[in-house]
py3Dmol code that shows the C-alpha trace and the ligand (Angstrom):
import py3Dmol

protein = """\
ATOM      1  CA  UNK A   1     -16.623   8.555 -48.447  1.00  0.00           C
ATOM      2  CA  UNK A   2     -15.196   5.007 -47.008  1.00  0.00           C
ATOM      3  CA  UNK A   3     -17.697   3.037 -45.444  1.00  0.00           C
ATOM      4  CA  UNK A   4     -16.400   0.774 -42.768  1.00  0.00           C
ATOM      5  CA  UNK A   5     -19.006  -2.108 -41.617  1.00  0.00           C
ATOM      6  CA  UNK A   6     -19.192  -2.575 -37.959  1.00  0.00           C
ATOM      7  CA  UNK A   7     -18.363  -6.405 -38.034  1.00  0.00           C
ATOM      8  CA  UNK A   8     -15.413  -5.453 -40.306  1.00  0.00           C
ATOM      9  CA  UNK A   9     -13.888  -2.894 -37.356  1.00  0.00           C
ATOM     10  CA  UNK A  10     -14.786  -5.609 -34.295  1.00  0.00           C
ATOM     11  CA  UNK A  11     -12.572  -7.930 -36.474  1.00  0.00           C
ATOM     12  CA  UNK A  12     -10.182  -6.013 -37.201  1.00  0.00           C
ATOM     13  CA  UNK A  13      -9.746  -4.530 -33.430  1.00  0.00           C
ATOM     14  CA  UNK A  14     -10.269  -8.151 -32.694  1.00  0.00           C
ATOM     15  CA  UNK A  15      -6.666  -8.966 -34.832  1.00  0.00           C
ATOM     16  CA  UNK A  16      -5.039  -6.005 -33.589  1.00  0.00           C
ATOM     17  CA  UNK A  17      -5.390  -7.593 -30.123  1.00  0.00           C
ATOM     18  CA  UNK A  18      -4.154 -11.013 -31.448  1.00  0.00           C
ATOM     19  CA  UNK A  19      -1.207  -9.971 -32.551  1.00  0.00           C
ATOM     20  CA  UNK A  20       0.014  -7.899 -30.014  1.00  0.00           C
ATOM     21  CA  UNK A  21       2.892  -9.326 -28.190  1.00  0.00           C
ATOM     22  CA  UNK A  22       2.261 -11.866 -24.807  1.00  0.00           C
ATOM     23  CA  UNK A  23       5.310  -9.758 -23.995  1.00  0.00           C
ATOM     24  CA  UNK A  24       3.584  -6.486 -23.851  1.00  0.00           C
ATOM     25  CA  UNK A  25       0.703  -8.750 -21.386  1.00  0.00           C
ATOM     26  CA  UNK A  26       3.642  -9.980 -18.956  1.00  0.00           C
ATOM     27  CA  UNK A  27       4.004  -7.936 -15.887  1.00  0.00           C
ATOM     28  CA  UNK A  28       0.510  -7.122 -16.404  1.00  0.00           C
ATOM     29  CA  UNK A  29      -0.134  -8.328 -12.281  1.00  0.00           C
ATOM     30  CA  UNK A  30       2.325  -5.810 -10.930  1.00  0.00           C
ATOM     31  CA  UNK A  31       0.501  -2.857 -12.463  1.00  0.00           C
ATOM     32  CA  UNK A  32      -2.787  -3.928  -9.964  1.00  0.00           C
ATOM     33  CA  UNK A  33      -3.043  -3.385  -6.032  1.00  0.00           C
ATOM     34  CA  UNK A  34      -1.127  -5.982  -4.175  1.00  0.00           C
ATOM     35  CA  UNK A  35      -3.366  -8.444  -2.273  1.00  0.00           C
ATOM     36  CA  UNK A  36      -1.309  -8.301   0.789  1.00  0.00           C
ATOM     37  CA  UNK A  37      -0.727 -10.747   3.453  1.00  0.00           C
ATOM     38  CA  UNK A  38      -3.758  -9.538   6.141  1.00  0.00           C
ATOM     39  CA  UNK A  39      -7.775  -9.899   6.002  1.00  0.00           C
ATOM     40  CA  UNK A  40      -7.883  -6.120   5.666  1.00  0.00           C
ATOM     41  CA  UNK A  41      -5.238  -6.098   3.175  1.00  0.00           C
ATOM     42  CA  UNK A  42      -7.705  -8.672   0.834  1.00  0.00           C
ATOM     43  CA  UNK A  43     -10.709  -6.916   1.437  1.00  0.00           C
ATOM     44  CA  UNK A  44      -9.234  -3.720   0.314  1.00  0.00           C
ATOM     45  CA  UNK A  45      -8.066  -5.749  -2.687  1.00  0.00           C
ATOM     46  CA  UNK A  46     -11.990  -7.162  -3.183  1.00  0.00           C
ATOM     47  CA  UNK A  47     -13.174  -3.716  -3.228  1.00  0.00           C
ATOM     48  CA  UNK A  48     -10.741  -2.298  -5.218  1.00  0.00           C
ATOM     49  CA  UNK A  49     -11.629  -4.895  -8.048  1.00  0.00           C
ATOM     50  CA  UNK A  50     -15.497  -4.722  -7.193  1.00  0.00           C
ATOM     51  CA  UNK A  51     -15.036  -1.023  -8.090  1.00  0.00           C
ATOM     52  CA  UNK A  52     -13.027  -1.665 -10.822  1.00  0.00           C
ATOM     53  CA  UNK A  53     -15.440  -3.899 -12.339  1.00  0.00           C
ATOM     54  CA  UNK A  54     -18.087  -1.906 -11.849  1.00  0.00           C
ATOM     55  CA  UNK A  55     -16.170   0.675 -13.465  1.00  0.00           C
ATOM     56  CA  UNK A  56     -15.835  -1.044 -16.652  1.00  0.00           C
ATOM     57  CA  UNK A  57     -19.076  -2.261 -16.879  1.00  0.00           C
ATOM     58  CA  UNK A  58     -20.350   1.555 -17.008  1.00  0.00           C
ATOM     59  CA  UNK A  59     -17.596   2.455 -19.098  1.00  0.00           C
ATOM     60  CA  UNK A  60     -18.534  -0.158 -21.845  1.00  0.00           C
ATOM     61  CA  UNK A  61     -21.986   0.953 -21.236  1.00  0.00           C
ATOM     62  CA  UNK A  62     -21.595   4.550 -21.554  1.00  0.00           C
ATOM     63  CA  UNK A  63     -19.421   4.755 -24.765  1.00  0.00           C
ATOM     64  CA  UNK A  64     -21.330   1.683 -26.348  1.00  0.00           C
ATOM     65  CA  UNK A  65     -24.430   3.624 -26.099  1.00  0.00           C
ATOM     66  CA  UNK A  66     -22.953   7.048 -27.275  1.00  0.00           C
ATOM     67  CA  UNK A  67     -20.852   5.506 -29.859  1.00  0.00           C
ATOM     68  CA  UNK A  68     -23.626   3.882 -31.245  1.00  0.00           C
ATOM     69  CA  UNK A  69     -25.734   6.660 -31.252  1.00  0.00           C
ATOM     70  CA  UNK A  70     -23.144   8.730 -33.074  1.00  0.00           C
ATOM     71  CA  UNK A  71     -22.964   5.895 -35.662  1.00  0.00           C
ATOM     72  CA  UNK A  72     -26.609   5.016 -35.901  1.00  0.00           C
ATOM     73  CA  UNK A  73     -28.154   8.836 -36.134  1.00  0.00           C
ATOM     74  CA  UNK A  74     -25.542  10.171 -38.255  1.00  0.00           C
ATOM     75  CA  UNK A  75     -26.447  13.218 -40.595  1.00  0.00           C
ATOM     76  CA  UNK A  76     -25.806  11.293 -44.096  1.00  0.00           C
ATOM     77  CA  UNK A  77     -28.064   8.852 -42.938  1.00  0.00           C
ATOM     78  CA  UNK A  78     -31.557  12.096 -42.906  1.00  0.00           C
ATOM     79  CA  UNK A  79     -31.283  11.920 -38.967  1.00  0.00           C
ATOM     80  CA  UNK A  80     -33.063  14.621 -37.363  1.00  0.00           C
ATOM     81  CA  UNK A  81     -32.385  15.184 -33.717  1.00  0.00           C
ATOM     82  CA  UNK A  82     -35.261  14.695 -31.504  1.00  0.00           C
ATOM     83  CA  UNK A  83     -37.159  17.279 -30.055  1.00  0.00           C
ATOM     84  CA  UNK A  84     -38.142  15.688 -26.564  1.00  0.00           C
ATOM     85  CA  UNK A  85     -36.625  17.002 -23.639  1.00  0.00           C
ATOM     86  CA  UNK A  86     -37.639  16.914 -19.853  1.00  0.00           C
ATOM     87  CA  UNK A  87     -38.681  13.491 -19.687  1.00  0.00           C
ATOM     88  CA  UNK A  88     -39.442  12.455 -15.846  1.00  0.00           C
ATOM     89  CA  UNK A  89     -38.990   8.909 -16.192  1.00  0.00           C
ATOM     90  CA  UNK A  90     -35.068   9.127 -18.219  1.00  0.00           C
ATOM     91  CA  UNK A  91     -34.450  11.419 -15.035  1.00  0.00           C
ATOM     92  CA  UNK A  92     -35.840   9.027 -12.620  1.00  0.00           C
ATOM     93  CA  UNK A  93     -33.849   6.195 -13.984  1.00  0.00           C
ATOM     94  CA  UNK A  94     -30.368   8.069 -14.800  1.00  0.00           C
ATOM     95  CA  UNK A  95     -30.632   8.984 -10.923  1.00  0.00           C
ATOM     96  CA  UNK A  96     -32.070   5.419  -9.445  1.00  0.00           C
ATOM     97  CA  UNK A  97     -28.896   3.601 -11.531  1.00  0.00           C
ATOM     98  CA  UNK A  98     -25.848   5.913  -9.916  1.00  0.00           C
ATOM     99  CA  UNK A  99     -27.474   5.631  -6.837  1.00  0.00           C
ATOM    100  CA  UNK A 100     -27.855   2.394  -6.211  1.00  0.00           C
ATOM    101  CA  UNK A 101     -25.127   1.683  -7.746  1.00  0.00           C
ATOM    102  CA  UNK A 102     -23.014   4.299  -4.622  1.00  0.00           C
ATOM    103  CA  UNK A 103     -25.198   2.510  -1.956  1.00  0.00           C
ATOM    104  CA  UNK A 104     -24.030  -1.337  -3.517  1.00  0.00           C
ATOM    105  CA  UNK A 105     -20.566   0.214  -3.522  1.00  0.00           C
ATOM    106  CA  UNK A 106     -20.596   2.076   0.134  1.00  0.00           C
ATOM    107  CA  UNK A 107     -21.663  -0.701   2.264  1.00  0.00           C
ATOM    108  CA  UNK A 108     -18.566  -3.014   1.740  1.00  0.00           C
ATOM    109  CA  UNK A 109     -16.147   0.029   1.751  1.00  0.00           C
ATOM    110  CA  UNK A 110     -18.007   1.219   4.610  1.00  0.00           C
ATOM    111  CA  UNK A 111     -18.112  -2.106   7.028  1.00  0.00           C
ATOM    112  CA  UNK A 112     -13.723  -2.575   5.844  1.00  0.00           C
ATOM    113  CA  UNK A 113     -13.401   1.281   6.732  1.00  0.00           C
ATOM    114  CA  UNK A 114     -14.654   0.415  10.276  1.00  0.00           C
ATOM    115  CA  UNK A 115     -12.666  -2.518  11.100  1.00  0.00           C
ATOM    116  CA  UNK A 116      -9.901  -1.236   9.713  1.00  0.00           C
ATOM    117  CA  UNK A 117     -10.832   1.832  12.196  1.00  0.00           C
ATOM    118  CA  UNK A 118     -11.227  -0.717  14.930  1.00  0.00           C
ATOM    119  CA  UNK A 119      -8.108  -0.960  16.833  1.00  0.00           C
ATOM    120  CA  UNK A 120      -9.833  -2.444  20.438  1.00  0.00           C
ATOM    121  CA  UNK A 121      -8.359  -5.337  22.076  1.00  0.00           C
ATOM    122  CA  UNK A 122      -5.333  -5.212  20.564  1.00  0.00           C
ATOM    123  CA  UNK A 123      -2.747  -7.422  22.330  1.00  0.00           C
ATOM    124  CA  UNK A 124       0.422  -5.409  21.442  1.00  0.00           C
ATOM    125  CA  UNK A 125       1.451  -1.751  21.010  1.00  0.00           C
ATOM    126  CA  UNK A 126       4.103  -0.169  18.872  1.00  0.00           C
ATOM    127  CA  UNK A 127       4.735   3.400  18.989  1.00  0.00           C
ATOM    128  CA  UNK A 128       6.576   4.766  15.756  1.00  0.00           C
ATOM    129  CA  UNK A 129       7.879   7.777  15.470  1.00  0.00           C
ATOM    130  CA  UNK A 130       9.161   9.342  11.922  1.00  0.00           C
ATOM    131  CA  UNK A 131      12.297  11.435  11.958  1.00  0.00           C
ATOM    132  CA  UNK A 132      14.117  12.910   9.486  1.00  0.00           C
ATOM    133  CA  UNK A 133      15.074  10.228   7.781  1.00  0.00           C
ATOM    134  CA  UNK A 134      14.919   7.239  10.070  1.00  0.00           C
ATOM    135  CA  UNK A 135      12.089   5.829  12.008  1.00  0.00           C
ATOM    136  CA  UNK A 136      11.998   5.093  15.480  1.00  0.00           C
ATOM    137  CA  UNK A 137      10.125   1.972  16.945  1.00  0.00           C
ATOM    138  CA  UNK A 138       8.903   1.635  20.650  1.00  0.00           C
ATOM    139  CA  UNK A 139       7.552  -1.238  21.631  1.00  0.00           C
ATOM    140  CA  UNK A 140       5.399   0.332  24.841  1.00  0.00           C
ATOM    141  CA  UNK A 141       4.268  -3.570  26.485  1.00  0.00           C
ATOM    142  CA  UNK A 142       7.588  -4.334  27.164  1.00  0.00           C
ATOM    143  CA  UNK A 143       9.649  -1.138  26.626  1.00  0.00           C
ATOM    144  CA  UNK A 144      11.859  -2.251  24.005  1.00  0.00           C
ATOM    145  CA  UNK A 145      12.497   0.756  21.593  1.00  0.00           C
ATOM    146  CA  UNK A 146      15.322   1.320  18.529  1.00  0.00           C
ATOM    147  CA  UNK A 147      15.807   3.416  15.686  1.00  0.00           C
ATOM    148  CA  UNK A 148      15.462   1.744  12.359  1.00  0.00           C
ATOM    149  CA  UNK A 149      17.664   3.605   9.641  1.00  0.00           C
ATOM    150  CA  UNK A 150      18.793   3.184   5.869  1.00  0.00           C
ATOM    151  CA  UNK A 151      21.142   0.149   5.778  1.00  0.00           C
ATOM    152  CA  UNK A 152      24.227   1.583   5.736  1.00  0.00           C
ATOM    153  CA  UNK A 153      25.500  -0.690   2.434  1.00  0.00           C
ATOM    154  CA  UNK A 154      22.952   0.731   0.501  1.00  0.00           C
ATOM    155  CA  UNK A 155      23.408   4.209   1.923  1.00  0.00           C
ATOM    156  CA  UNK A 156      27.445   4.400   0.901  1.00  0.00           C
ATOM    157  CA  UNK A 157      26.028   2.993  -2.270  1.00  0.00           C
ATOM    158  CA  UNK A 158      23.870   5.360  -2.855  1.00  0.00           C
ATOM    159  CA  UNK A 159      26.243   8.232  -2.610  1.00  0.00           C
ATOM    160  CA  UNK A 160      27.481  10.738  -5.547  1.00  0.00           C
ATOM    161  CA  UNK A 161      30.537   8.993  -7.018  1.00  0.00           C
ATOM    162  CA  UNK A 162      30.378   5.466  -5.459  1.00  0.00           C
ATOM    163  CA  UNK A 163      31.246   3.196  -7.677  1.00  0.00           C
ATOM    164  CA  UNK A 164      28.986   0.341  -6.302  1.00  0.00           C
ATOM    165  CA  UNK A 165      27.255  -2.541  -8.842  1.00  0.00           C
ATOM    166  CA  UNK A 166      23.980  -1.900  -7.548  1.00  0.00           C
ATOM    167  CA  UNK A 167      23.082  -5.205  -8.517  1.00  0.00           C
ATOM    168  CA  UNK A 168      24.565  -6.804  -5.835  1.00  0.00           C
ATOM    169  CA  UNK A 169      21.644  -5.462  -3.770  1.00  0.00           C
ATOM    170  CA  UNK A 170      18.530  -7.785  -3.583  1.00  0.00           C
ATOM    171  CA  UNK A 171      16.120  -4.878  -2.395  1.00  0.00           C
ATOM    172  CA  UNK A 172      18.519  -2.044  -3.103  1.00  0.00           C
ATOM    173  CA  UNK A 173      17.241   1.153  -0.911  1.00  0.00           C
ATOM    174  CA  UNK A 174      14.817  -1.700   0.995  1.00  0.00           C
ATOM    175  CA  UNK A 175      16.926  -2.240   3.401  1.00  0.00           C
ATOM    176  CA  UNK A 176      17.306  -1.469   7.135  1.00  0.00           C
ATOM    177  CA  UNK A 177      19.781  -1.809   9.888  1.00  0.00           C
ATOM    178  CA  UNK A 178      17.186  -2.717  12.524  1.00  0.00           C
ATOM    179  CA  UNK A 179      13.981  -3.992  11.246  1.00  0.00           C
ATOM    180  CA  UNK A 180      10.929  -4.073  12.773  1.00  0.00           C
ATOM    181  CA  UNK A 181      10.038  -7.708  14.339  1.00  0.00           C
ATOM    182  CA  UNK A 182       6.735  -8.681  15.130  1.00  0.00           C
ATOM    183  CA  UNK A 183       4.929 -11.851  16.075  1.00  0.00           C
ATOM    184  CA  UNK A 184       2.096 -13.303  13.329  1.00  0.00           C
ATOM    185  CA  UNK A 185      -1.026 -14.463  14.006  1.00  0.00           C
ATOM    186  CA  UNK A 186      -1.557 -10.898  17.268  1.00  0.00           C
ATOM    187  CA  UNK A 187      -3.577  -7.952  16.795  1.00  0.00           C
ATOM    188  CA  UNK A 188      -0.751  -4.647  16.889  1.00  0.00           C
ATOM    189  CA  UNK A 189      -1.482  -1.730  17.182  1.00  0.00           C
ATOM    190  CA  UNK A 190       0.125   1.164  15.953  1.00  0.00           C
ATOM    191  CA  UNK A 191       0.462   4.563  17.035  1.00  0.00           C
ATOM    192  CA  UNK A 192       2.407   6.806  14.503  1.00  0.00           C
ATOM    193  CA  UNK A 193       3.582  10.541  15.281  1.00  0.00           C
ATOM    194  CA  UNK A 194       6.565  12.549  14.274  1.00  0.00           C
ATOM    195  CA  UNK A 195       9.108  14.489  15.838  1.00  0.00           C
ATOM    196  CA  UNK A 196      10.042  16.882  13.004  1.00  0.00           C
ATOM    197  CA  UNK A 197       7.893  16.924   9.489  1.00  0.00           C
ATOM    198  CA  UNK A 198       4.845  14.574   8.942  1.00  0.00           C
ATOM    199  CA  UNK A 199       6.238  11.433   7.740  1.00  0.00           C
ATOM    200  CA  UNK A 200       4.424   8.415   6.859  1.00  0.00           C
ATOM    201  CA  UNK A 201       4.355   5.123   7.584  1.00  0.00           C
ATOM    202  CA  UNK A 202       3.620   2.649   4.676  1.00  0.00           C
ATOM    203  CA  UNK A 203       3.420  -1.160   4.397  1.00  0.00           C
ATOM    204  CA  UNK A 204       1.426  -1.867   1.531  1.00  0.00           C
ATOM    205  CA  UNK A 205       1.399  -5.544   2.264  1.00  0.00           C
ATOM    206  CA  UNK A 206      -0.081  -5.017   5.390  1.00  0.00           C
ATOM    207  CA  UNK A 207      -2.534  -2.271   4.136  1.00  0.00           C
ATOM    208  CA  UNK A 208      -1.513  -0.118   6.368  1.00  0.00           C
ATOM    209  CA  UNK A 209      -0.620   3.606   6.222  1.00  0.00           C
ATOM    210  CA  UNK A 210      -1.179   6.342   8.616  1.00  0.00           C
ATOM    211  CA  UNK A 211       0.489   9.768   8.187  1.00  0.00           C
ATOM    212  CA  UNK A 212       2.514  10.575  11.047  1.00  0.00           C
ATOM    213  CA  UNK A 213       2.429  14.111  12.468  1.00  0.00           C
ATOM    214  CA  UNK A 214       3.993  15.508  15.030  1.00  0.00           C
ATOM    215  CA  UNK A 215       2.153  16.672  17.812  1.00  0.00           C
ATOM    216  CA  UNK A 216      -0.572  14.016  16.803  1.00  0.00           C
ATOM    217  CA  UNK A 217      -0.924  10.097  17.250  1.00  0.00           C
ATOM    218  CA  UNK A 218      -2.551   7.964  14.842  1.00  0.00           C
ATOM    219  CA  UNK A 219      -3.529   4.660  15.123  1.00  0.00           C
ATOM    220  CA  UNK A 220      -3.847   1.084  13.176  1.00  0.00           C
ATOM    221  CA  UNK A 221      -3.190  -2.201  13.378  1.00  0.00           C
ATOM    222  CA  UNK A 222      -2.859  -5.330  11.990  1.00  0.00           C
ATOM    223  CA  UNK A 223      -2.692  -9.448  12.418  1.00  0.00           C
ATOM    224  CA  UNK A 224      -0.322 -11.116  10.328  1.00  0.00           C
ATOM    225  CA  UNK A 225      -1.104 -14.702   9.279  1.00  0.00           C
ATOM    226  CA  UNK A 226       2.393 -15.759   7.481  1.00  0.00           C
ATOM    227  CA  UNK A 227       6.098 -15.000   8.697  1.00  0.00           C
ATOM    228  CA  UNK A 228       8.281 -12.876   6.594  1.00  0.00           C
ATOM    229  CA  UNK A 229       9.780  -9.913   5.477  1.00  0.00           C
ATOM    230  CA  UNK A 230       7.285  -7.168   4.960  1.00  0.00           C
ATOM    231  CA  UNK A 231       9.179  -3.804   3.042  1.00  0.00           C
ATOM    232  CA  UNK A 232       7.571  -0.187   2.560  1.00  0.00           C
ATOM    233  CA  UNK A 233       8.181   3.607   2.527  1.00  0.00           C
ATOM    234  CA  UNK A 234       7.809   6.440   3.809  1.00  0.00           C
ATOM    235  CA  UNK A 235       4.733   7.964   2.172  1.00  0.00           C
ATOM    236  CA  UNK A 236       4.666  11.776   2.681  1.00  0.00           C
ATOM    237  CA  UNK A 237       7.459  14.096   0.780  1.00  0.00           C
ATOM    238  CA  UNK A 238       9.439  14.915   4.166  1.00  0.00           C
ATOM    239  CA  UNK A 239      12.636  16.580   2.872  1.00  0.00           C
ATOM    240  CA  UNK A 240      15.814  15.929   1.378  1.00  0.00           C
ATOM    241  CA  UNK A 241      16.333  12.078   2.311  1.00  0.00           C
ATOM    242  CA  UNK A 242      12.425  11.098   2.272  1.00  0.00           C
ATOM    243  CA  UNK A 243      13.268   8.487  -0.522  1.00  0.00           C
ATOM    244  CA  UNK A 244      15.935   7.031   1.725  1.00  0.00           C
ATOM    245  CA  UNK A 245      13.851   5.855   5.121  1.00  0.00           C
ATOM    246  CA  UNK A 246      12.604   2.398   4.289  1.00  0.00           C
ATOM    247  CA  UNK A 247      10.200   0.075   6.866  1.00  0.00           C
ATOM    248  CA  UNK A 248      11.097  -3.418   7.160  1.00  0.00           C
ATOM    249  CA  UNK A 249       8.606  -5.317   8.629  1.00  0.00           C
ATOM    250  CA  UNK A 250       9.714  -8.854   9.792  1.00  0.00           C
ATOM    251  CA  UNK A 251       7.017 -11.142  11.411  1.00  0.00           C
ATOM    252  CA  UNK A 252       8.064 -14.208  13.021  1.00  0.00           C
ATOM    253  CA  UNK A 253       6.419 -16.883  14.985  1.00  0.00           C
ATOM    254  CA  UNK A 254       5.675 -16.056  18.486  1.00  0.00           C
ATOM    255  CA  UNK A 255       8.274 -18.139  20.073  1.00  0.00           C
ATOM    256  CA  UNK A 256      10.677 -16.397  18.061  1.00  0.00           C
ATOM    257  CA  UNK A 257       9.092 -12.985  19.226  1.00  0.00           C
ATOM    258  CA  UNK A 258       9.301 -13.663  22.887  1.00  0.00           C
ATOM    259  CA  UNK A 259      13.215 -14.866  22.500  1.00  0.00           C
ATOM    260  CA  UNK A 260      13.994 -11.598  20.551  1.00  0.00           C
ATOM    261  CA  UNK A 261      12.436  -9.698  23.197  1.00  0.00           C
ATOM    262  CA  UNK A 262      13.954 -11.286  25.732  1.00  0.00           C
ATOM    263  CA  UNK A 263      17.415 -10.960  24.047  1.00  0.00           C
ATOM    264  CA  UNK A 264      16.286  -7.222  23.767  1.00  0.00           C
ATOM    265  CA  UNK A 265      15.947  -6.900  27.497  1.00  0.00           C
ATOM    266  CA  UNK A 266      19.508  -9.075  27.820  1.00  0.00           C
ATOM    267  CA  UNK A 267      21.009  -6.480  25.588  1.00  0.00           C
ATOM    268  CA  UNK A 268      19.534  -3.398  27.046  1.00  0.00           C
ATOM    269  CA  UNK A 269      20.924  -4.708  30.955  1.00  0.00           C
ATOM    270  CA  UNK A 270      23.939  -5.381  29.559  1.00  0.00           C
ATOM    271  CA  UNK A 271      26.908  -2.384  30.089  1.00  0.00           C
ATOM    272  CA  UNK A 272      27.898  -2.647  26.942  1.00  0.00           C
ATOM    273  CA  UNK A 273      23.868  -2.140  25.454  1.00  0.00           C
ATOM    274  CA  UNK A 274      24.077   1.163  27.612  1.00  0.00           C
ATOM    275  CA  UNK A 275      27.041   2.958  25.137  1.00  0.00           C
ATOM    276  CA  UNK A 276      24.755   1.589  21.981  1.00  0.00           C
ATOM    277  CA  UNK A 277      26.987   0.957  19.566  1.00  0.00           C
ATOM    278  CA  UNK A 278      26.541  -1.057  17.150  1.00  0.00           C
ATOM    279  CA  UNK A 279      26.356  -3.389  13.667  1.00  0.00           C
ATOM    280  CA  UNK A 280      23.971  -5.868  13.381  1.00  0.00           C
ATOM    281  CA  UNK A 281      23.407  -6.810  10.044  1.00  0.00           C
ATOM    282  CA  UNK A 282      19.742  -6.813   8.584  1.00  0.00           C
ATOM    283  CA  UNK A 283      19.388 -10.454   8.437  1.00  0.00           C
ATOM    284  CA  UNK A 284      19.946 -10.762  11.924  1.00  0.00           C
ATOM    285  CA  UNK A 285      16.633 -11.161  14.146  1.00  0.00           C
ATOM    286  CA  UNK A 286      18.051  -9.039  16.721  1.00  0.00           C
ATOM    287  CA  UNK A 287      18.112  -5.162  16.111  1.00  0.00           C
ATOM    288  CA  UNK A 288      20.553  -2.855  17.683  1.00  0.00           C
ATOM    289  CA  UNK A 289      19.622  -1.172  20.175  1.00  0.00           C
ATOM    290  CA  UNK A 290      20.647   2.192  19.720  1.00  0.00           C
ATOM    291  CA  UNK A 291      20.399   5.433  22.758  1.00  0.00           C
ATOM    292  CA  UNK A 292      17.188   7.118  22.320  1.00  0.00           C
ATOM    293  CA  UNK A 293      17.602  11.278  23.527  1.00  0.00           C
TER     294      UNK A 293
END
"""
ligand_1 = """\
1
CU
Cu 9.520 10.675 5.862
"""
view = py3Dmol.view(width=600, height=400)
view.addModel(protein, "pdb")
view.setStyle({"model": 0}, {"cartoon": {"style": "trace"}})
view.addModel(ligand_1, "xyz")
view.setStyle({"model": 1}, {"stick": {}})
view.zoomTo()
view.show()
């Protein structure tokens, strides 16, 4: 029977790791959670690599202890199993160890589960409504409200037999016509419903994602700290299209906010605003306002 010597297997395990290709480690990163742009958004991340940790610690525990075992008390060697069973103090301490190890791992998921709850004194409100396949965004302070669809480059591109280079598109199927413009740096709120099939509303940058059902509102919110362009999905398998109903998220300073609401309001008095039609492209700050039924 070959005999392998434990230092021999830790070095060669210990080569086997050497040699494997940096190329195989790159990319690693995009495998994790995404920190996120928002306080909530790195707490979750914290937690998430808290648990993580924790995880592996117990895992290398665990199977270090069993594999060892296995090894150690092996039948060539004359081990007999033990006849002990029952022992009060292995069952005290196999149930202390879990258990404090759930109470050291509630309490932070517990106090970021409230505040992410906690959507008081929040100093703007944005309904959002999913539809099949487009989402609707109402702004309810100031009464500004728009549909934001599929950019309609990437949806002809997108289509059976187009012969489109889809590499032409910088966030190909990311795209809207009319994204969603916030201000950075003031607490939103969000209230999510639906007016066909739950959707849901996903921003994984932001942390946030509430299903949205109709007949039901949901609610978060969020601050964000640094302007840009924020993408995500829809979340929940709504039908035939649910792959093609982005969110765009842009957040811009709050100057730029109060102009591009006040263009809003410019656009919705005009006559012209009143026929909505139509084609703004995606890099312009100002959505289209399109007729809401
Ligand atoms: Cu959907």
């Amino acid at each position: 029977m070959i005999k392998f010597k434990p230092v021999a297997v830790v070095a060669l395990i210990g080569c086997l790791l050497t040699l494997l290709p940096m190329r195989l480690m790159a990319g690693w990163d995009e495998l994790n959670m995404t920190q996120g742009v928002t306080q909530v958004s790195q707490d979750v991340y914290e937690i998430h690599m808290m648990i993580f940790w924790v995880c592996c610690v117990i895992g290398v525990g665990v199977f270090g202890v069993m594999f060892y075992s296995i090894w150690r008390h092996r039948k060539s060697q004359g081990a007999v199993a033990a006849t002990f069973h029952e022992s009060t103090t292995v069952e005290i301490i196999w149930t202390a160890i879990p258990f404090a190890i759930l109470i050291g791992v509630a309490i932070p998921s517990a106090k970021t589960l409230i505040a992410m709850e906690d959507t008081s004194n929040a100093e703007l409100t944005i309904k959002v409504t999913g539809y099949q396949w487009k989402w609707h965004y109402e702004y309810l302070d100031s009464g500004v409200n728009f549909f934001s669809t599929l950019h309609h480059d990437h949806n002809a591109a997108r289509q059976l037999g187009a012969d489109v280079d889809l590499s032409q598109f910088e966030h190909y199927l990311k795209e809207v016509d009319n994204p969603l413009v916030v201000p950075v740096g003031v607490k939103i709120r969000f209230l999510h419903t639906a007016n066909d099939v739950i959707h849901s509303w996903w921003v994984s940058d932001l942390a946030l994602k509430k299903d949205a059902i109709p007949g039901f509102i949901n609610e978060n919110w969020t601050v964000i700290n640094e302007p840009g362009v924020y993408r995500g999905k829809c979340a929940e398998l709504c039908g035939r299209d649910h792959g093609f109903m982005p969110v765009v998220v842009r957040a811009v300073s709050q100057d730029d906010f109060a102009s591009w609401l006040q263009q809003q309001h410019a656009a919705t008095d005009s006559p012209k605003s009143r026929q909505a039609v139509s084609t703004t492209s995606s890099n312009d700050v100002q959505p289209q306002r399109t007729a809401v039924n």
